[in-house]
N, C-alpha and C positions, 0 to 999 in steps of 0.2 A: 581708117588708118591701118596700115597693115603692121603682119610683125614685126618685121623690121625697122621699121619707123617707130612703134613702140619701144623696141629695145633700144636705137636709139637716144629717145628719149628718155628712158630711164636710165642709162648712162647720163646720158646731160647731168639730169637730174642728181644724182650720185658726185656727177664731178662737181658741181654749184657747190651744194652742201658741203662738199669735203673741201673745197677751197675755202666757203665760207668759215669753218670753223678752224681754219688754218690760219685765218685771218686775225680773227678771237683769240687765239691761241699766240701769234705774232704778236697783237699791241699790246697781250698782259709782258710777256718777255719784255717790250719795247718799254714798258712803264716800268718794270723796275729794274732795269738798266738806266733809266733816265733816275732814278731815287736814288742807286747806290753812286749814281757818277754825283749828283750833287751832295752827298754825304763824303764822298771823296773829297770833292771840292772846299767844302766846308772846313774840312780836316787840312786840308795844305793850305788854307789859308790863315788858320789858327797857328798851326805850325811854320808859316814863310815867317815870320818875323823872329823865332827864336834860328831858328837855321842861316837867316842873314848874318846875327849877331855872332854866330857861332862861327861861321864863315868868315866873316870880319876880323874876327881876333886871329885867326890860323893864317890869313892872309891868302885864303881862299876865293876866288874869284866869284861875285855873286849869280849866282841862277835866276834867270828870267825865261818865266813861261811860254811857250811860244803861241804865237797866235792862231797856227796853221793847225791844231792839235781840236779840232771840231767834229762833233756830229752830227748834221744834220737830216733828221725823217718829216717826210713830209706825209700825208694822207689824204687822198682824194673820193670822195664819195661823189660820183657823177652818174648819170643813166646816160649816159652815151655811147656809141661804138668804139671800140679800140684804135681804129684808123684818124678819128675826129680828136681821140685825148691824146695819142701821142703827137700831133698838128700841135694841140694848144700846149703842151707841154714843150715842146720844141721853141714854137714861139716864142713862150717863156722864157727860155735860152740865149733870148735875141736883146 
């Protein structure tokens, strides 16, 4: 193996790692963003029924939630090439 292909390699190596714990570092974010949105949730759901009534007496129009208002993450753990996942992902699409 010469040096170049070593240091290569040790790049790779360096970027693996630093992506993987980008990743770690990504799903804790992702998890409590998902905690504090259903602690939201919980909270305007407790609160929709006093806000109806309150709206109701003022002759305020009622608020409904919309549907379009989602987040969806998904997460894929695959040992495949990146040409083969974006195909099945695509696919998916379909």
């Amino acid at each position: 193996m010469s040096e170049e292909d070593r240091g290569r390699s040790s790049y790779l190596d360096l970027l693996i790692t630093t992506l993987m714990e980008h990743e770690k570092s990504l799903d804790v974010a992702i998890e409590k963003l998902e905690k504090i949105c259903e602690e939201i949730l919980a909270i305007s759901e407790e609160t929709a029924p006093k806000t109806r009534k309150n709206a109701a007496r003022k002759g305020k129009p009622e608020v409904v939630p919309s549907a379009l208002d989602t987040v969806v993450y998904m997460k894929i753990r695959i040992d495949r090439p990146i040409e083969e996942t974006i195909r099945l992902i695509e696919s998916l699409k379909e």
